[in-house]
Structures are given as C-alpha cells and as structure tokens.
C-alpha positions, 0 to 999 in steps of 0.5 A: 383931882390930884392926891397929894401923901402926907408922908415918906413912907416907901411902902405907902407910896408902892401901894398907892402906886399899885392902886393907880395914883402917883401921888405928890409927896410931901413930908409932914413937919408932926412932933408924933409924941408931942402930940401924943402926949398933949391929947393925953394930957387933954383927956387926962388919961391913956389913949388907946392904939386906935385913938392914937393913930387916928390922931397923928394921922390926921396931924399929918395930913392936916400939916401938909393941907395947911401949906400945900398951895405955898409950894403949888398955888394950883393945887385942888385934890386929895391930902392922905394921912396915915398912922400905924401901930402894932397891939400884942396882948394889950401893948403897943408896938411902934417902929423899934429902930434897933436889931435888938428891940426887933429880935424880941419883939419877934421872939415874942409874936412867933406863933401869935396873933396881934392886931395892926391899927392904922389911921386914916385922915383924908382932906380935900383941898381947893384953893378959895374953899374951906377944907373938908375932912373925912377919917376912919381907922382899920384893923387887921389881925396878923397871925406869925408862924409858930416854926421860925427858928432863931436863925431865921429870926437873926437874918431877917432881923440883919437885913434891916427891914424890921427896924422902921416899921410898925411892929418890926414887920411886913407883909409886901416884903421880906417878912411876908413869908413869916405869916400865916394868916391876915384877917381884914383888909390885906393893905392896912397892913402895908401901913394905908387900907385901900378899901378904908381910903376909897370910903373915905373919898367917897363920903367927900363926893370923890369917886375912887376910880377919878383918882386914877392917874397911872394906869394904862388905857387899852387902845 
C-alpha cells in the first residue's frame, strides 16, 4: 500500500516522514482561487475557511489521483490532499508571501488566539477499480505570546520563514518558541493532522500501521 502527497509542502513531507511513510510526491496542477471563487459563485454566497480548505484539498488530491498511473502504471495506495487557513477575529489568513504583510499579521496575533483550518482529502487508488473517497477537516486553536517585542518580530520576519505558510507562522520550526499554547492535535498545525489522516484510512478499510514503510524493524 503505497501513499502518494498531493503536494510540495516541506513541511508536510517531514511530518509524514516523522510518522513512518515516505510518500511519492507529486505536484498538484489546482488554480486555488479559480476554484475558490467557482464554488462561490456555485452556492452564491462566501465560503467559510473550513468549507474553503476542505475544498482545495480535495481538488488536489483528486488532481494528482486522476493521472497518477500515467506517470506509474502499477500504482495502487493512498493520494493525500491538503489545505490550510489561519482564522483570527473572523478573517481568513493565507500565506502572506511579503515581509510586510507577515510583520502585521504579527503585530496583530501577539497575545491571541486564533484558529488553524486544515482539510484533508484522502483517496484510494487502484488500477482497474473505482477510487474511493474519505475527507475531514481539524481545527486547532494557536495562542501567540503576548511579550514578543518588535525586534523579535523583525528577525523572525528576516529570516524568511513566515512568508509561505498559512498565517505567517510554525509551530515545528523557528516560530515554535513564539506559542504558547496549541489546543487540538499538534500536527494540524504543521499543515496535515495525523490523527484526522489515520480516520481518514480507516474508514477506506487501510489500516494506519500498513502504511509504514520508514521505520526501522528491531532485530
């Protein structure tokens, strides 16, 4: 049973790896807004962040699931999928791709909390059947320091990190040390759930522990 991520996501390929699986990675080819914007108009209202990640990750991981076997004929496993969002005082955070859009994003949870949406999407695969499907999105609440002084802020921001990630934030990383307090599953804050994922697999009849494929056997 092979697993196969829908994404680039560093973070997301560490984790997984953390967790025993080496995954295939493959790039999934989703206009995010395009797509956004025509369930919108489809239901002719806003989506909400937890309909919104939910949705593009099933987009991607039903992208890579539709034309895996042209690149590996004998594939049969697992395609992950995954979205996340940042949600402070009811508006939604992406990634904020400029020093200065993550400096006040900052400036603005210092000493709050917010919550983190991520989408999972996870499909079976095998050659000559018909995929199946199971999706789920966790929440975990982020609580930021309130004595991060501007100057802390500044560096962190220099170093980069903030810029591609949901919120302008981590957890694993360089702006661990920055919060406080994680309520829910640590790893949906890293961008996937593990706990959600192995729900997810069981309820395609895959057990968790058969996805192993990186870790050591005791002699």
């Amino acid at each position: 049973m092979r697993v196969c991520l829908a994404s680039t996501s560093p973070a997301r390929l560490a984790l997984l790896r953390q967790s025993g699986i080496e995954p295939l990675c493959l790039s999934p080819d989703v206009d995010e807004d395009a797509v956004a914007a025509a369930e919108a108009d489809r239901l002719g209202r806003p989506l909400a962040p937890e309909e919104v990640v939910l949705l593009l990750g099933r987009a991607k991981a039903a992208d890579i699931a539709a034309r895996i076997h042209d690149a590996h004929p004998d594939f049969e496993g697992i395609v992950i999928g995954g979205d996340s969002m940042f949600e402070l005082d009811g508006e939604v955070h992406g990634k904020p791709h400029t020093p200065e859009r993550a400096l006040a994003r900052w400036h603005a949870m210092r000493g709050r909390t917010g919550v983190l949406h991520s989408g999972h999407s996870v499909i079976l695969v095998r050659p000559g059947a018909p995929a199946e499907e199971a999706h789920a999105v966790a929440e975990a609440a982020v609580t930021f320091a309130a004595d991060i002084d501007d100057a802390e802020l500044e560096r962190y921001v220099a170093t980069g990190e903030p810029l591609l990630v949901a919120g302008a934030f981590t957890v694993d990383s360089l702006g661990g040390a920055f919060i406080e307090r994680v309520d829910g599953d640590p790893s949906t804050v890293v961008g996937m759930s593990l706990s959600t994922l192995r729900h997810l697999t069981g309820r395609l009849g895959i057990r968790w522990t058969d996805l192993w494929n990186a870790v050591p056997r005791s002699s």
